[in-house]
N, C-alpha and C positions, 0 to 999 in steps of 0.2 A: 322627708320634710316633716317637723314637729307641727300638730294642729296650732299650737300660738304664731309658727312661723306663716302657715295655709293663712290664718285668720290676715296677719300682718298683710299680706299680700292680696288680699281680696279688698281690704282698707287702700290702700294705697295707688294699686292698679283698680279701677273698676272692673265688673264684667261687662258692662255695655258701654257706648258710644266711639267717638270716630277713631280715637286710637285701636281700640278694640281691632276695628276690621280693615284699619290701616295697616298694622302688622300683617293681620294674617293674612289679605288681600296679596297685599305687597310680597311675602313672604312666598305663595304660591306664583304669582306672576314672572316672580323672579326664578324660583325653580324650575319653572316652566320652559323658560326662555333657555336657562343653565342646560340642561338635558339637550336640546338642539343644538348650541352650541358645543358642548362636551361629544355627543356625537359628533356634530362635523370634523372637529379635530383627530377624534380616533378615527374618524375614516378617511381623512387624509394624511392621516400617517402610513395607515395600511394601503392607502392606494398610493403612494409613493414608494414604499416597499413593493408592492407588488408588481408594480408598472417598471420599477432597475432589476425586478428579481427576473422577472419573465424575458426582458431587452438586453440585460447585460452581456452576456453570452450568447446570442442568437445573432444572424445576420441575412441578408438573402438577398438570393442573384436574378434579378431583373432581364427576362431574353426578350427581346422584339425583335423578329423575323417575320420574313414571309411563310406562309404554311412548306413551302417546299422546303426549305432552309430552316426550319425549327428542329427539329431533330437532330442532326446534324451539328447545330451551334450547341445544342442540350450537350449532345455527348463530347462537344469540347471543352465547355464549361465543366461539366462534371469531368473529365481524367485533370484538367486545371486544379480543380479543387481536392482530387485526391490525394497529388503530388502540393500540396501544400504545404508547407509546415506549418500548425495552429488551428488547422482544420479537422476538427473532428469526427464532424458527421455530416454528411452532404444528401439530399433526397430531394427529388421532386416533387413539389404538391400538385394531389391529382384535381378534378374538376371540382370535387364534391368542397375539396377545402378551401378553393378561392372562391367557392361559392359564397360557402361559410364567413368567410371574411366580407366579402363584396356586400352581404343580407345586410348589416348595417346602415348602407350610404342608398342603397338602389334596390333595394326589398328581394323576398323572396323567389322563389323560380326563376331565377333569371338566367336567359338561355344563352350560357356560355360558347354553344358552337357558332352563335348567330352574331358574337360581338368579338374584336380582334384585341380578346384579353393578352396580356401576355403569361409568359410561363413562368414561375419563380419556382426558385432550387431554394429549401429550408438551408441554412447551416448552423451547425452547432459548435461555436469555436472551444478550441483547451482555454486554461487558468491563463496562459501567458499570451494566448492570440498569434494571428497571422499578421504579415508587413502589411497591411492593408493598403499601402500609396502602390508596394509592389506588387500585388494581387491586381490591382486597377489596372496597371499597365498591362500585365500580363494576359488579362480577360481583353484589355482591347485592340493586343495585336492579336489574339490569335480567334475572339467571338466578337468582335466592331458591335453586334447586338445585345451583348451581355452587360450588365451597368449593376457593381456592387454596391449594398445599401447594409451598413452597420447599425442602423436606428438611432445613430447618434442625436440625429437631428429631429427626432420626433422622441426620446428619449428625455434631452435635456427638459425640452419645454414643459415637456407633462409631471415631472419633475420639481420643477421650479413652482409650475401650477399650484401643484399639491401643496407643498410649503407654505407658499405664501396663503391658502387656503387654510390651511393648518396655524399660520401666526394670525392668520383672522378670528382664527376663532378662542384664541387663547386673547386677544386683546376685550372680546366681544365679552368672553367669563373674568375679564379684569373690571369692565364697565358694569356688568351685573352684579358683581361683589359691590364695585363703588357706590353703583346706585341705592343697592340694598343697606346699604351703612346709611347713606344719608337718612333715606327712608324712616328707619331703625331711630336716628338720632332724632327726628325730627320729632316722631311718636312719641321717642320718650319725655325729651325735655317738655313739651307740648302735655303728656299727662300728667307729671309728676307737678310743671307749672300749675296747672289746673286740680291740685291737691294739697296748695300751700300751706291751707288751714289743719287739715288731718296732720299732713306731716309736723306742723307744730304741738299738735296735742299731743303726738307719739315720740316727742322730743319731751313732752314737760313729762310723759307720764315715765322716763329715762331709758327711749330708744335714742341708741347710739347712729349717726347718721350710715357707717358700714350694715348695720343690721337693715334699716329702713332700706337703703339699696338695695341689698341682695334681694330681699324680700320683694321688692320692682321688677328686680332682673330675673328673677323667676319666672312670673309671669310672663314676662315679655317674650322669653327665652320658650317659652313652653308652648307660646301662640305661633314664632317664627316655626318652631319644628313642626307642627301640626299644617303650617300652610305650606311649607317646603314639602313634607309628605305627598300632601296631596296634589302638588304642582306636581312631582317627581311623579309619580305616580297616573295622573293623564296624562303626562308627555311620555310616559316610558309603555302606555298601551299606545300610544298612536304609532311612533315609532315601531312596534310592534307588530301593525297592522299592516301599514308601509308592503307595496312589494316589493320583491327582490332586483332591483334595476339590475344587478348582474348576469340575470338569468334572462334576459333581453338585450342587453348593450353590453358586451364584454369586457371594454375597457374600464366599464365601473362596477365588477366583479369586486368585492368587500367592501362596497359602499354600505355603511352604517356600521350599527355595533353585531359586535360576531362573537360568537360562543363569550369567552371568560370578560369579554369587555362592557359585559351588562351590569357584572360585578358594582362599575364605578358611579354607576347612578345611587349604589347604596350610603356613598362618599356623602351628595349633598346635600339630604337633610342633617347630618350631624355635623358638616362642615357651616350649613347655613345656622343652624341652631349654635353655636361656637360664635358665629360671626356677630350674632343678635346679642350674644352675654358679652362678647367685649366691648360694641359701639355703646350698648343701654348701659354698662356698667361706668364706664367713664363718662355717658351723660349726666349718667345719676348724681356722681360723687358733684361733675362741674354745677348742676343744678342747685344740687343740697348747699350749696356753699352759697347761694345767692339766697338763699330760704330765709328768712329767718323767722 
């Protein structure tokens, strides 16, 4: 930018009063708020991926017996499943891993000989799957205590969850953009109003009204990037700080952003700084034309 054009824009935009910290305010606020919401969405994409990636192919077989009769049903259950076709991998988890599982709902230590857990057999189905309706029948004439579970039904919903979490938050960075336009609009028409006189002198002295704009839009444009920065920038240490809910509740293992997805918070100060030059720049023009 040439110093006559600096000069132009220091006339036209002031450095102080309420537009001033109205942009830039607004411009961090918004950024602020963008970064939470742009995380929630990557992280409901990723926990939707990851919650069909892990269920897709996985299934397990449910025994409830009496302790006499457990073993026994186990080992019908499993020749069942090896004579299957679709069935890949068949294994019984030992204490430690329905422990593991259980530590979520009913805390740690918990004394599995003392409570009539039942037994589950992992599976790991092929690409094409097993008759599953046939499989049921075939566990319940020959284990009456075995009861197949495809995760279908604990799959879908967490699923569904995710998405619709995920279009929340994509609605939520459509309202932040809106907002921040209006914002933007509001500032501008509102400063440049309140500069009717200057912009006339800079008319007689033969500023073109495109020159005077830009010259508007600069500033404006250079205050929205400076507060989107620093929006961007407190929400991306806090998130930062954030613990790892993965590493304590397992189903929301990738909850936040993860390695290369930190990347897109560099997106929103030059996307918010873009969004400031085209709402200010067609204020300007719509303004300059009521000026005279």
């Amino acid at each position: 930018m040439s110093r006559d054009a600096r000069a132009i824009s220091d006339l036209v935009v002031p450095r102080s009063g309420q537009s001033v910290w109205l942009v830039t305010l607004s411009a961090a606020a918004m950024a602020f708020l963008a970064v939470f919401a742009l995380a929630l969405a990557v992280s409901a994409a990723q926990l939707a991926r990851g919650w069909s990636a892990q269920l897709a192919q996985t299934a397990t077989v449910r025994i409830s017996a009496p302790p006499d009769e457990m073993e026994r049903q186990t080992a019908l259950v499993l020749e069942v499943l090896r004579t299957t076709p679709g069935i890949a991998e068949a294994r019984v988890m030992d204490s430690a891993e329905q422990a593991a599982l259980l530590e979520a709902w009913l805390g740690p230590d918990l004394p599995l000989d003392a409570l009539p857990i039942p037994r589950l057999i992992e599976l790991l189905e092929t690409d094409a799957g097993p008759d599953r309706q046939g499989l049921r029948l075939r566990l319940s004439a020959e284990a009456p205590g075995a009861v197949y579970d495809d995760h279908t039904r604990w799959r879908r919903p967490l699923v569904q969850a995710a998405a619709r979490l995920q279009a929340l938050a994509i609605v939520a960075l459509g309202l932040i953009g809106v907002v921040m336009t209006v914002i933007i609009t509001l500032a501008a028409s509102a400063s440049l109003a309140s500069n009717g006189q200057v912009i006339a002198v800079l008319r007689l002295l033969g500023a073109r009204d495109r020159f005077i704009a830009r010259a508007f839009v600069r500033r404006i444009s250079r205050r929205a990037l400076l507060g989107s920065a620093l929006g961007t920038l407190v929400a991306g240490a806090l998130l930062w700080v954030l613990p790892d809910l993965g590493s304590t509740v397992q189903p929301l293992a990738g909850f936040g952003l993860q390695g290369p997805s930190w990347a897109l918070l560099l997106v929103i100060p030059p996307l918010t700084m873009a969004l400031a030059w085209t709402a200010s720049l067609a204020t300007a023009f719509h303004v300059l034309r009521g000026v005279t």
